[in-house]
PDB file of N, CA, C, O and CB in Angstrom:
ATOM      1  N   UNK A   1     -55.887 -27.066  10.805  1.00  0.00           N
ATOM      2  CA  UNK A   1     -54.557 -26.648  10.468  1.00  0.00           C
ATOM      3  C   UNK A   1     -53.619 -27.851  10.408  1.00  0.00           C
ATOM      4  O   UNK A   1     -53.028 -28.088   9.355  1.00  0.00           O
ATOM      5  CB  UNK A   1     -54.057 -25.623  11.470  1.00  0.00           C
ATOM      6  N   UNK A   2     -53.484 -28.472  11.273  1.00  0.00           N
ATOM      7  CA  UNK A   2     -53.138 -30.064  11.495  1.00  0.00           C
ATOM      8  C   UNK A   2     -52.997 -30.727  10.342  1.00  0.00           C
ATOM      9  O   UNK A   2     -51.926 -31.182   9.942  1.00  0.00           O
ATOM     10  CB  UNK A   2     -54.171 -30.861  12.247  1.00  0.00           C
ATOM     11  N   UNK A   3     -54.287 -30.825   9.644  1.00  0.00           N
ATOM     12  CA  UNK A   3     -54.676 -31.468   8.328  1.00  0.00           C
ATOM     13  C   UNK A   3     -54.362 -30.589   6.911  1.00  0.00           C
ATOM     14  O   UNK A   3     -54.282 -30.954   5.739  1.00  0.00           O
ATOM     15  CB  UNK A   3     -56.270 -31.747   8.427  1.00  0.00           C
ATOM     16  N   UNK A   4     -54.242 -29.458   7.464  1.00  0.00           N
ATOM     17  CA  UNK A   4     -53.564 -29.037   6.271  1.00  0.00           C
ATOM     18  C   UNK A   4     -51.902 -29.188   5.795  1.00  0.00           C
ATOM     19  O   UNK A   4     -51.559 -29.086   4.618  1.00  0.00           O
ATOM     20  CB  UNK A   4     -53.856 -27.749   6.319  1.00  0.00           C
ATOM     21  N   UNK A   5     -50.795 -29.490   7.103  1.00  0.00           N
ATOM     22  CA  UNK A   5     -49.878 -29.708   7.369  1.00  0.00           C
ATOM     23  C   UNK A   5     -49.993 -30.998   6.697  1.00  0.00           C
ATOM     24  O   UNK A   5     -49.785 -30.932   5.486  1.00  0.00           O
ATOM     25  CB  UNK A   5     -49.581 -29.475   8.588  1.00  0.00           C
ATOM     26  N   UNK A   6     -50.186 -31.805   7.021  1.00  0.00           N
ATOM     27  CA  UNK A   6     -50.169 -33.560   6.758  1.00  0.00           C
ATOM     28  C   UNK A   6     -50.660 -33.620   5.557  1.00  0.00           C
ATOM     29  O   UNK A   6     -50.395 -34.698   5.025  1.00  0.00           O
ATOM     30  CB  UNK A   6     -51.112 -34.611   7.760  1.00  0.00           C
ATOM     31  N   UNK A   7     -51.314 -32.856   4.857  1.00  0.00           N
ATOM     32  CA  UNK A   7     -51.375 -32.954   3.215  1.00  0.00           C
ATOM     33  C   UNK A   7     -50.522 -32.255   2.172  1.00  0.00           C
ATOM     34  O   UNK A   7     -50.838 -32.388   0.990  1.00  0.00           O
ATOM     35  CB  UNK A   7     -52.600 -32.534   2.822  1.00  0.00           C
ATOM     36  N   UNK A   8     -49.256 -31.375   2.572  1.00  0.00           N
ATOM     37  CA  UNK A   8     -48.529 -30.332   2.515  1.00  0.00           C
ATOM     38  C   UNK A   8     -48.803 -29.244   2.414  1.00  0.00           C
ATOM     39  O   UNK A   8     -48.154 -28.425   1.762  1.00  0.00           O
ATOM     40  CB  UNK A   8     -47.943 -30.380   1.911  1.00  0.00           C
ATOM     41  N   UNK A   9     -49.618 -29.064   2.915  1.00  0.00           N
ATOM     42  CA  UNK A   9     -50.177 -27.465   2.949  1.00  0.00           C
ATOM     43  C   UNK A   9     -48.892 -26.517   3.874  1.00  0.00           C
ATOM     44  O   UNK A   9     -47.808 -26.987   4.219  1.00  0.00           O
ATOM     45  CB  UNK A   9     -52.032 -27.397   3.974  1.00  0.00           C
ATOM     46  N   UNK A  10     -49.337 -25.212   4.114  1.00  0.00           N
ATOM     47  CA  UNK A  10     -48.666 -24.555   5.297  1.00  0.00           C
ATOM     48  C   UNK A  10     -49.715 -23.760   6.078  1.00  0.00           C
ATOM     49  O   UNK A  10     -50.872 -23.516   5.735  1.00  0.00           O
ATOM     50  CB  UNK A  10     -47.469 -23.582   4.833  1.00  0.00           C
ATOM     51  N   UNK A  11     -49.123 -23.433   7.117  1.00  0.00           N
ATOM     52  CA  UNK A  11     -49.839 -21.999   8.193  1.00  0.00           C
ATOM     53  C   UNK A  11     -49.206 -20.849   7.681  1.00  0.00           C
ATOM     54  O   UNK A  11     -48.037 -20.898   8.065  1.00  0.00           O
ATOM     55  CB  UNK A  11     -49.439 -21.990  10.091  1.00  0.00           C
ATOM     56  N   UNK A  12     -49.386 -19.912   7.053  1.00  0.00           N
ATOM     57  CA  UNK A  12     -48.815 -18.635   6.707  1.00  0.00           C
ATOM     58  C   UNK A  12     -48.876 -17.712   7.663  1.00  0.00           C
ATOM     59  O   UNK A  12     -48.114 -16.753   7.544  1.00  0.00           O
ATOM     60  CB  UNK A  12     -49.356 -18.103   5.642  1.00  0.00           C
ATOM     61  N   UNK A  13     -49.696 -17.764   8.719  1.00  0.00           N
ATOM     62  CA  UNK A  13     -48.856 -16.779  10.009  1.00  0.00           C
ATOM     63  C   UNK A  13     -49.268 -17.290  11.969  1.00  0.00           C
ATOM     64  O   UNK A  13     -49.550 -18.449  12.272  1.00  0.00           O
ATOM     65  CB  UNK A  13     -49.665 -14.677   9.697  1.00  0.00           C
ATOM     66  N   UNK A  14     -49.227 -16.637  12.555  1.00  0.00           N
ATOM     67  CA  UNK A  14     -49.846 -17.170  13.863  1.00  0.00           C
ATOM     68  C   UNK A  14     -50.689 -17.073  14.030  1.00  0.00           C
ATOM     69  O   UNK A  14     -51.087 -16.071  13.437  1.00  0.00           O
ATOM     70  CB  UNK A  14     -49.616 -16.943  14.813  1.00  0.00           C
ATOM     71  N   UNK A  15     -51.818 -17.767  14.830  1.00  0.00           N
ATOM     72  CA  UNK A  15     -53.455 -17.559  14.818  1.00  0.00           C
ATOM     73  C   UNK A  15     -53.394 -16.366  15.538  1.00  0.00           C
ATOM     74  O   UNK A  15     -52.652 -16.293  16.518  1.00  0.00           O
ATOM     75  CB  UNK A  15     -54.514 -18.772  15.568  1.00  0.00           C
ATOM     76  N   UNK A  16     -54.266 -15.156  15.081  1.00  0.00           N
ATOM     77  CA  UNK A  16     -54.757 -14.043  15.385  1.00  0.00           C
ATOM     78  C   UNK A  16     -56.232 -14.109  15.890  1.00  0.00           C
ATOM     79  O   UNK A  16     -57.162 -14.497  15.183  1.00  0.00           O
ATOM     80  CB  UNK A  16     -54.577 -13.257  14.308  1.00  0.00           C
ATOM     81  N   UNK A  17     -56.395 -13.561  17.595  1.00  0.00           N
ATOM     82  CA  UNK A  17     -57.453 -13.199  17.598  1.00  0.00           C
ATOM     83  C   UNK A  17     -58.032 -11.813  17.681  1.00  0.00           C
ATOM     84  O   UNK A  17     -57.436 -10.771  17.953  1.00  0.00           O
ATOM     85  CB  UNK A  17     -57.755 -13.792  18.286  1.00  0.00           C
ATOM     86  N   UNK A  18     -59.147 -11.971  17.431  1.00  0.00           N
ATOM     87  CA  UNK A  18     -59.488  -9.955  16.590  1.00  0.00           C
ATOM     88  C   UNK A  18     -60.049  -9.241  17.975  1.00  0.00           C
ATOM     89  O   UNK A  18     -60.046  -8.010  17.975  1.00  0.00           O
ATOM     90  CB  UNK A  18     -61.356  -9.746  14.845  1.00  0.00           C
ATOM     91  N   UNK A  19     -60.456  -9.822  18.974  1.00  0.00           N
ATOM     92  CA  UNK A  19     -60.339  -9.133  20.609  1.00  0.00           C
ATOM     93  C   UNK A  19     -59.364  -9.467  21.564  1.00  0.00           C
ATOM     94  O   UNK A  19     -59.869  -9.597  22.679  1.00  0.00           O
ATOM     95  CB  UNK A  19     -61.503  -9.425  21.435  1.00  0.00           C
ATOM     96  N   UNK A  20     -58.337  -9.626  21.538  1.00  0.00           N
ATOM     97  CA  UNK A  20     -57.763 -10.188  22.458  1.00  0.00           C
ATOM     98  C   UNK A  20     -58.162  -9.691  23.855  1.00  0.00           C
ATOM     99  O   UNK A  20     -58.681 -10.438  24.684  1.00  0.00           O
ATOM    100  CB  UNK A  20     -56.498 -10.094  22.191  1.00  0.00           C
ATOM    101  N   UNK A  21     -57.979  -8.804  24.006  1.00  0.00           N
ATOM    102  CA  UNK A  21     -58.713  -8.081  25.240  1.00  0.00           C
ATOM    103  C   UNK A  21     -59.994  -8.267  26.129  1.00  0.00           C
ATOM    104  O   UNK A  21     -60.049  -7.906  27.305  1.00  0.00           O
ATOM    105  CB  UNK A  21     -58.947  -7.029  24.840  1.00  0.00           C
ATOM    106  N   UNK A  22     -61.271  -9.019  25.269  1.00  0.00           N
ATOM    107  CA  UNK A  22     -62.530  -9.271  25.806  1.00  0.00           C
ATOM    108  C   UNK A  22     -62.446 -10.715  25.690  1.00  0.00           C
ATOM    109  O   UNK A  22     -61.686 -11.163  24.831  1.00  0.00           O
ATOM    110  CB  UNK A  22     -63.758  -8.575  25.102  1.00  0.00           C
ATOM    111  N   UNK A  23     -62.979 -11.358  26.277  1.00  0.00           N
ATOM    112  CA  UNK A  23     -62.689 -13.125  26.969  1.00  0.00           C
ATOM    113  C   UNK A  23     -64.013 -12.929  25.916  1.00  0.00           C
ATOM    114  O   UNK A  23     -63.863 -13.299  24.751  1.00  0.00           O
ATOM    115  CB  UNK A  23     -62.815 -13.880  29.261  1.00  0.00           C
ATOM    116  N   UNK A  24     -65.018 -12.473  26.248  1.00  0.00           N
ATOM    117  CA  UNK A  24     -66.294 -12.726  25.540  1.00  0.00           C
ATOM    118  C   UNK A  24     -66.212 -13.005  23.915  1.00  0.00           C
ATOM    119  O   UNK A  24     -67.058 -13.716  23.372  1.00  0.00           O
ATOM    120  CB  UNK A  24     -67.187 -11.477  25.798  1.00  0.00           C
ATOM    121  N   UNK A  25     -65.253 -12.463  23.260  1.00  0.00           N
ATOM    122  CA  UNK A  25     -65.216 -12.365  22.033  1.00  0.00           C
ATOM    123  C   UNK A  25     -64.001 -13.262  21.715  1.00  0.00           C
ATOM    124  O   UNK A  25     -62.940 -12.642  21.627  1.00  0.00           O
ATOM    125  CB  UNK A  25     -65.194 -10.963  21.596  1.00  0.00           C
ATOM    126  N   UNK A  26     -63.937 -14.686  21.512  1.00  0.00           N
ATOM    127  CA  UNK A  26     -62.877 -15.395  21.444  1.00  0.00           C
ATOM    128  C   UNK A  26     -63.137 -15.579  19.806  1.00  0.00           C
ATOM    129  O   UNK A  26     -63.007 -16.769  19.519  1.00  0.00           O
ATOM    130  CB  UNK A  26     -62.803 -16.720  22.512  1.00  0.00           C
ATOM    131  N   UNK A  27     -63.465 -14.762  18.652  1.00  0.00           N
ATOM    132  CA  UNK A  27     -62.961 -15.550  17.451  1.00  0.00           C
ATOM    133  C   UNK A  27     -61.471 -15.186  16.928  1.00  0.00           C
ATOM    134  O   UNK A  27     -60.939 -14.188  17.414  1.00  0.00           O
ATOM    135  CB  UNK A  27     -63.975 -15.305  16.259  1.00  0.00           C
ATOM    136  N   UNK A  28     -60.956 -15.748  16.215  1.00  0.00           N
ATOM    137  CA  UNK A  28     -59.608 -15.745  15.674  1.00  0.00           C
ATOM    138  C   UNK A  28     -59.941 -16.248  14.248  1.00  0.00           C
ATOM    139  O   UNK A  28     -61.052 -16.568  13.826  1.00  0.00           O
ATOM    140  CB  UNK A  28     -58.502 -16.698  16.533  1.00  0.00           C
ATOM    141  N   UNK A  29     -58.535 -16.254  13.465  1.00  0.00           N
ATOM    142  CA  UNK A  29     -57.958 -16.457  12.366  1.00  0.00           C
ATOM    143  C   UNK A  29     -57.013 -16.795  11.946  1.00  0.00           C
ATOM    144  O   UNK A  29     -56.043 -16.655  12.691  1.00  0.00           O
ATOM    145  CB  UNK A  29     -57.973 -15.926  11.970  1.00  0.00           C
ATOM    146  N   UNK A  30     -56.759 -17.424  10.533  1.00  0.00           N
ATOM    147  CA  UNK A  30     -55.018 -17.988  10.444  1.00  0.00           C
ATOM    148  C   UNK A  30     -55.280 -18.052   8.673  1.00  0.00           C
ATOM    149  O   UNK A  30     -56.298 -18.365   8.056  1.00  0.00           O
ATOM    150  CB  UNK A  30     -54.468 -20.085  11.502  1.00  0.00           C
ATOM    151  N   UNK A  31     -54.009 -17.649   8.201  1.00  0.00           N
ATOM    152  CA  UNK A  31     -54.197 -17.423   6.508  1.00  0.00           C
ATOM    153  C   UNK A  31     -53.420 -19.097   6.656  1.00  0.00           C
ATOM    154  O   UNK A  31     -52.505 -19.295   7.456  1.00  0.00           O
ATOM    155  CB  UNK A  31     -53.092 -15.639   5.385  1.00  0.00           C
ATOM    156  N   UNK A  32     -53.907 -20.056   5.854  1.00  0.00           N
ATOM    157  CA  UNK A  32     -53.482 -21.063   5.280  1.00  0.00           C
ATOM    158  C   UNK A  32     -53.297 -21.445   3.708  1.00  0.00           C
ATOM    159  O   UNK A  32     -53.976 -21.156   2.722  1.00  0.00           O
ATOM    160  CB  UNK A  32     -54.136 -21.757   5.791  1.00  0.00           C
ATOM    161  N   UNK A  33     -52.129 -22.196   3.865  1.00  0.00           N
ATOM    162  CA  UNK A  33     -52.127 -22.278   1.721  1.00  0.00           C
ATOM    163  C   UNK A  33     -51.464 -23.504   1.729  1.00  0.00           C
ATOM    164  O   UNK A  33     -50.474 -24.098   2.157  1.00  0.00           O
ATOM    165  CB  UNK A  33     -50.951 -20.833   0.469  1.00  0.00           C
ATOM    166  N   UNK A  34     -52.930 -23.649   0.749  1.00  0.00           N
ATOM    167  CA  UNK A  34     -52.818 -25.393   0.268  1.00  0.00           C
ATOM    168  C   UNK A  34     -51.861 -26.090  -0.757  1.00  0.00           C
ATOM    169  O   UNK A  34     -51.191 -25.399  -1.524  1.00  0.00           O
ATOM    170  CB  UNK A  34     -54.117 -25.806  -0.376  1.00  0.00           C
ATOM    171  N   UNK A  35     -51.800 -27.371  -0.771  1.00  0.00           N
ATOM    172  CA  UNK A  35     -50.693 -27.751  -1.281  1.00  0.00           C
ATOM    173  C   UNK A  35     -50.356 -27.503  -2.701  1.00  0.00           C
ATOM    174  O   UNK A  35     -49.400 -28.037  -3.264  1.00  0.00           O
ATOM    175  CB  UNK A  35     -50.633 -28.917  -1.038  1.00  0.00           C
ATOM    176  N   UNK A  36     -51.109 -26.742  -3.214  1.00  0.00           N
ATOM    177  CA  UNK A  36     -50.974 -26.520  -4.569  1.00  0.00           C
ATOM    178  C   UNK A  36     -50.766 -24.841  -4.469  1.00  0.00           C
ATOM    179  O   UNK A  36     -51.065 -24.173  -5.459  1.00  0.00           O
ATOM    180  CB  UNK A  36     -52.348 -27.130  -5.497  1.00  0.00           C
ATOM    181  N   UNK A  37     -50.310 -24.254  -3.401  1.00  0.00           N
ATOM    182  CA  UNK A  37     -49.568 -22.838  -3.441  1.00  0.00           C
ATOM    183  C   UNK A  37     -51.681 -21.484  -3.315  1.00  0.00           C
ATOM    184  O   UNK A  37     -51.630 -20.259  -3.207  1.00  0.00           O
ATOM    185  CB  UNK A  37     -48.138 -22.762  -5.860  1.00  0.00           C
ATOM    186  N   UNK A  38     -52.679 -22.067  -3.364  1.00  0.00           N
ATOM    187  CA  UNK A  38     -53.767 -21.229  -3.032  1.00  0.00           C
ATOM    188  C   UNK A  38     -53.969 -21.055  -1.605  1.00  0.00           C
ATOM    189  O   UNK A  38     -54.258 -21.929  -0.788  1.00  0.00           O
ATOM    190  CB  UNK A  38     -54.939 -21.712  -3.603  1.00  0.00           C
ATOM    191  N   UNK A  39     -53.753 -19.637  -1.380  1.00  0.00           N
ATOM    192  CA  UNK A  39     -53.935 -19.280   0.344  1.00  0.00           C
ATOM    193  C   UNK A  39     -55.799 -19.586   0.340  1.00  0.00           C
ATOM    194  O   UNK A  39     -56.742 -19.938  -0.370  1.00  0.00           O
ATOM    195  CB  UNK A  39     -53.337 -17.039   0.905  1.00  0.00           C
ATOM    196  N   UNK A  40     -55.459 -19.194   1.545  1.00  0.00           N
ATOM    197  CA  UNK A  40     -57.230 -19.032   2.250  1.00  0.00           C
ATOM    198  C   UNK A  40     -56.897 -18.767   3.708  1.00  0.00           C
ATOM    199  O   UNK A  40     -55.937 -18.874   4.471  1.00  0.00           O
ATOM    200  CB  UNK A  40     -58.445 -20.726   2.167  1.00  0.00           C
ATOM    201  N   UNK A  41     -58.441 -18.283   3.721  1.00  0.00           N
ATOM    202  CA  UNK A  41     -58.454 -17.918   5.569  1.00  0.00           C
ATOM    203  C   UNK A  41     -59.042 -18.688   6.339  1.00  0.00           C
ATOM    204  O   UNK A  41     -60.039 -19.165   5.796  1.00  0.00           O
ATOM    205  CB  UNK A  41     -59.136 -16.666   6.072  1.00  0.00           C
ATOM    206  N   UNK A  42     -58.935 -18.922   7.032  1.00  0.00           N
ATOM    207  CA  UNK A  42     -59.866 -19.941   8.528  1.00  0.00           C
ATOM    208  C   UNK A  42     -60.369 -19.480   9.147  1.00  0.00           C
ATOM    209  O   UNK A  42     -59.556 -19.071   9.975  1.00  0.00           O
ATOM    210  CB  UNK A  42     -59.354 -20.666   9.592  1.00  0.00           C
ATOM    211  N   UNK A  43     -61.457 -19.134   9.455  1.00  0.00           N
ATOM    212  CA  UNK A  43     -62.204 -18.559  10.782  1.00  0.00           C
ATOM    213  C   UNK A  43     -62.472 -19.734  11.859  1.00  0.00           C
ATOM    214  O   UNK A  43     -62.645 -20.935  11.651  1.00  0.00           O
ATOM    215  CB  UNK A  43     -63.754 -17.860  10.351  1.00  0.00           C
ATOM    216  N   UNK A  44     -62.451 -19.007  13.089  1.00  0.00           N
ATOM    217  CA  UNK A  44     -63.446 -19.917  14.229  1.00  0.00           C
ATOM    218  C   UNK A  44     -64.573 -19.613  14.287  1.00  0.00           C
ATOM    219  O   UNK A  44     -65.360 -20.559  14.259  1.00  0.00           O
ATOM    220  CB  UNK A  44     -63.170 -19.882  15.619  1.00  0.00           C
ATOM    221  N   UNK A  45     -65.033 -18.511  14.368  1.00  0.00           N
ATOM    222  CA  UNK A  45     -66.318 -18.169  13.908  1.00  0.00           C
ATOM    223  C   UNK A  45     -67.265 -17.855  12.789  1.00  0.00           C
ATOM    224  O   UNK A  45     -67.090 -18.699  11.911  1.00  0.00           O
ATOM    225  CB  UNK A  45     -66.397 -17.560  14.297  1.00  0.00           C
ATOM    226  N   UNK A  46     -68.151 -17.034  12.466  1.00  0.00           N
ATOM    227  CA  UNK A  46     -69.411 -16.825  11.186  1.00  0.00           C
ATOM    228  C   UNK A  46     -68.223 -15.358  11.592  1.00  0.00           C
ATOM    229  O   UNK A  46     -67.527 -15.107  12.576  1.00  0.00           O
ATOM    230  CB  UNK A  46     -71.913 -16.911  11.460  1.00  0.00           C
ATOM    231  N   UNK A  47     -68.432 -14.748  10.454  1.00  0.00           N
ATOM    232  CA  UNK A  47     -68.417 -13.665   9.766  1.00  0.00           C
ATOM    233  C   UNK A  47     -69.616 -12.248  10.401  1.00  0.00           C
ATOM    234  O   UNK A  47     -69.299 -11.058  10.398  1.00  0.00           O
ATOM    235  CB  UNK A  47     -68.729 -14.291   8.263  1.00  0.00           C
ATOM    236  N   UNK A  48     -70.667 -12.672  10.782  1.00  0.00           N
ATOM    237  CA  UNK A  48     -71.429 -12.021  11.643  1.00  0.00           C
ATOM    238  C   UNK A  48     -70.817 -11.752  13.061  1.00  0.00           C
ATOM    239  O   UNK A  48     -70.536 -10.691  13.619  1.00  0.00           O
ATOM    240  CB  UNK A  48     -72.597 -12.733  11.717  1.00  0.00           C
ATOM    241  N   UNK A  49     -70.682 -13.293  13.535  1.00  0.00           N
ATOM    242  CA  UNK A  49     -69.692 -13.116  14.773  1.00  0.00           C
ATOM    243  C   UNK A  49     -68.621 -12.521  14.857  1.00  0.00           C
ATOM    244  O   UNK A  49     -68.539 -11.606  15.677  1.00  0.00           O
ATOM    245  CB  UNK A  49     -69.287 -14.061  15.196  1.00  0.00           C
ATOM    246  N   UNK A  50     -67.758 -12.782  14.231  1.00  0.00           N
ATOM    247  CA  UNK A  50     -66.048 -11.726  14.071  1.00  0.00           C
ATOM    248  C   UNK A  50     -66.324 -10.679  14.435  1.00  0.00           C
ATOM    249  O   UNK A  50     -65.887 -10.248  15.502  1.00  0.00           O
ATOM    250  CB  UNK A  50     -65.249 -11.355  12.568  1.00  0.00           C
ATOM    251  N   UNK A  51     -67.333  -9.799  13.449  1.00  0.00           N
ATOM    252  CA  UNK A  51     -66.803  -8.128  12.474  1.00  0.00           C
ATOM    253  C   UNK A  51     -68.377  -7.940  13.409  1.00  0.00           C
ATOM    254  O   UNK A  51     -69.042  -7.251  12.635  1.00  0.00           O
ATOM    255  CB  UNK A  51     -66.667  -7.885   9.824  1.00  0.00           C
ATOM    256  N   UNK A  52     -68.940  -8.113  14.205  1.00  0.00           N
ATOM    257  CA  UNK A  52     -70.296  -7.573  13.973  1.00  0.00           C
ATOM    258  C   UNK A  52     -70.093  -6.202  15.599  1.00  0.00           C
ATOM    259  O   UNK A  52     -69.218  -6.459  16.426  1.00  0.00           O
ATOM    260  CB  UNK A  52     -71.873  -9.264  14.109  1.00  0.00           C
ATOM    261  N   UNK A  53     -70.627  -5.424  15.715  1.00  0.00           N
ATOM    262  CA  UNK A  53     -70.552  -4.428  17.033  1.00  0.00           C
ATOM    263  C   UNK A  53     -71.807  -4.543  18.164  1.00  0.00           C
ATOM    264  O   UNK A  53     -72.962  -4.934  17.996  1.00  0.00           O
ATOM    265  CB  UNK A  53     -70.578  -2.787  16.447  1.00  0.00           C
ATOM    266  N   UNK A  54     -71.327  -4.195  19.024  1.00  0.00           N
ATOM    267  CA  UNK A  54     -72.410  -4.326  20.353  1.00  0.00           C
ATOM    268  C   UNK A  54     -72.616  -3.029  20.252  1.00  0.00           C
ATOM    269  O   UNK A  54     -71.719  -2.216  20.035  1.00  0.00           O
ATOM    270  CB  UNK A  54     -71.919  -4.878  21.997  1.00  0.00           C
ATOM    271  N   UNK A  55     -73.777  -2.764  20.400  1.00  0.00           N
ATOM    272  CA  UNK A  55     -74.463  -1.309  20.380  1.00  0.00           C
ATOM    273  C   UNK A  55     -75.502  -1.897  21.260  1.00  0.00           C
ATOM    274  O   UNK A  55     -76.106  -2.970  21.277  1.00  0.00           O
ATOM    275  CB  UNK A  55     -75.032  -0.529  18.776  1.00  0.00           C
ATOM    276  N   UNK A  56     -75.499  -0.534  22.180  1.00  0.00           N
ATOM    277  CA  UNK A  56     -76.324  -0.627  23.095  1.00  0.00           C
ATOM    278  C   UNK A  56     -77.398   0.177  23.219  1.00  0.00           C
ATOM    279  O   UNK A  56     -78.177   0.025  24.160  1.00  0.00           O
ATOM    280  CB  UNK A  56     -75.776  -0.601  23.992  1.00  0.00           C
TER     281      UNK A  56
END
């Protein structure tokens, strides 16, 4: 995010994490848009990790 700042990019909102509630599940997210006005998303984690369910 840092590096997107210093190239003129922006952060388009606050990092969101998708459990806040379970310590175990720390991934998050942040919509960023690059200096030429194209958003995108950031994950901390895989896409498996985020969205995936514990079934027991």
């Amino acid at each position: 995010m840092q590096k997107n700042e210093e190239f003129g990019g922006k952060v388009r909102m606050d990092v969101m994490r998708y459990h806040p509630e379970d310590e175990n599940k720390p991934a998050k997210m942040v919509y960023l848009e690059d200096p030429f006005g194209n958003l995108f998303e950031l994950y901390s984690h895989t896409y498996e990790e985020t969205y995936a369910s514990d079934y027991e």
